[in-house]
C-alpha positions as CSV (number, residue, x, y, z in Angstrom):
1,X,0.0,0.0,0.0
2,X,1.2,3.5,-0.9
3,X,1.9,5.6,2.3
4,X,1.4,10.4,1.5
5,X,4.5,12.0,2.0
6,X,3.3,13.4,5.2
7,X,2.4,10.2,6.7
8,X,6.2,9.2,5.5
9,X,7.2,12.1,6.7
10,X,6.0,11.8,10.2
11,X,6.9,7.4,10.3
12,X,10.7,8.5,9.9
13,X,10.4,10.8,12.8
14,X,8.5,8.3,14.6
15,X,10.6,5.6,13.5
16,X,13.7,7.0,14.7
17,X,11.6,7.6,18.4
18,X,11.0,4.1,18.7
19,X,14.2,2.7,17.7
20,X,15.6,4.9,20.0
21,X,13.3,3.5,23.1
22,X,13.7,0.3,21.8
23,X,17.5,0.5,22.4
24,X,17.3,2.2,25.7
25,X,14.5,-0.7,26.6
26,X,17.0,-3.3,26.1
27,X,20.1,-1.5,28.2
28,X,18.0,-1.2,31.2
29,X,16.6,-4.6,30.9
30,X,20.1,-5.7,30.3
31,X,21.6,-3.7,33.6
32,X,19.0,-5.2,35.2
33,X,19.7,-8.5,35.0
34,X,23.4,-8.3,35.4
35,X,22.8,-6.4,39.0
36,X,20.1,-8.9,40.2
37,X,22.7,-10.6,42.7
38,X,19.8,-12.8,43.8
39,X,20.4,-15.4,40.9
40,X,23.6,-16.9,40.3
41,X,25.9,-15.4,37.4
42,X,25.2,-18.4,35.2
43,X,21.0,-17.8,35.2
44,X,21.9,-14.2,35.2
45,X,24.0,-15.0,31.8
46,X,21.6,-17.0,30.1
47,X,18.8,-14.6,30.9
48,X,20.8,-11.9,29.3
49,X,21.6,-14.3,27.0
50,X,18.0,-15.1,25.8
51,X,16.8,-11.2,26.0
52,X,19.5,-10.3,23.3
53,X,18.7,-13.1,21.0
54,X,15.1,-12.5,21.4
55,X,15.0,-8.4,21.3
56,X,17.6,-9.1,18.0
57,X,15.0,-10.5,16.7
58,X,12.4,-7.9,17.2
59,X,14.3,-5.5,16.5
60,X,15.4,-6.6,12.8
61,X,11.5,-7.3,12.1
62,X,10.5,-4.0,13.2
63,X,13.6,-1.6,11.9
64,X,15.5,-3.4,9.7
65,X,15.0,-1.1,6.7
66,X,13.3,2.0,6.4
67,X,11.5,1.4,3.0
68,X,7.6,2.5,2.4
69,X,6.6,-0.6,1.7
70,X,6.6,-1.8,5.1
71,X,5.7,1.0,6.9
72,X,2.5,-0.6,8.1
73,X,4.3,-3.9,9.8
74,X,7.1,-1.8,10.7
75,X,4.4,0.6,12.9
76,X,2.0,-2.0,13.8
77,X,5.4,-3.7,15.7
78,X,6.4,-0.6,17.6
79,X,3.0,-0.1,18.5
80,X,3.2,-3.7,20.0
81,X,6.5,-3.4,21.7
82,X,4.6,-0.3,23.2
83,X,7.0,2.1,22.2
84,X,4.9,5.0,20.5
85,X,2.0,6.4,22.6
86,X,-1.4,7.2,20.8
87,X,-0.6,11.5,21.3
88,X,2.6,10.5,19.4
89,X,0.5,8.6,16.7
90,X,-1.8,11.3,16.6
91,X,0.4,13.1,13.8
92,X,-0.6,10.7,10.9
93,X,-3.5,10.3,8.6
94,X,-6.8,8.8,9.9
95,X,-6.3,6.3,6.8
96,X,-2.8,5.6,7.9
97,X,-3.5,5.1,11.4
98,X,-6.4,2.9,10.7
99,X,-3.9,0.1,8.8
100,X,-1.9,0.0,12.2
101,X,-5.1,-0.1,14.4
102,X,-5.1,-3.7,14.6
103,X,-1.8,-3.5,16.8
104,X,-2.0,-4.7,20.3
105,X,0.2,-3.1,22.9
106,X,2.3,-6.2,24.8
107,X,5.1,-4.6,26.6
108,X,8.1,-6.4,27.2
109,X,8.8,-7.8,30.4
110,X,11.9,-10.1,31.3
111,X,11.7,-13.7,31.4
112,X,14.4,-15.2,34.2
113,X,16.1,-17.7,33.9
114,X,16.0,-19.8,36.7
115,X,19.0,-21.2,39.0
């Protein structure tokens, strides 16, 4: 589907916001599992471990590429890693925010690894 050149536009900048979050997301998950002191270094390792591998793989289906013909699935997945808010959203098209509508927020949370 063909995306105006505002709603293009306003994705880049949007875009850019997520990928940003996204990063930061993933450092503070990261520093948090290396200080939890309550599991051993081995759980902590492999639950560091798992959250890179996994968040590498959300991350190349949501950002790798900034091409117009993904737009939609590129913004429907920062919508679910709950990275834009709906005020943030607000800047694009009605039509263009109705493609993405079917996107449901699941924030990430880390899965532990246990000892």
């Amino acid at each position: 589907m063909s995306i105006s050149e505002s709603d293009w536009k306003k994705y880049k900048e949007l875009y850019e916001l997520a990928l940003d979050r996204f990063c930061q997301g993933v450092l503070v998950d990261a520093q948090t599992i290396a200080q939890n002191d309550a599991l051993s270094a081995h759980a902590r390792y492999l639950t560091l471990y798992r959250l890179m591998r996994n968040r590498d793989k959300d991350l190349a289906m949501a950002f790798d590429g900034l091409r117009r013909s993904e737009a939609s699935l590129s913004l429907r997945l920062m919508i679910a890693y709950d990275l834009l808010s709906d005020e943030e959203l607000s800047g694009l098209s009605e039509e263009f925010r109705e493609r993405v509508s079917d996107a449901v927020r699941q924030p990430y949370e880390i899965e532990w690894v246990k000892d």
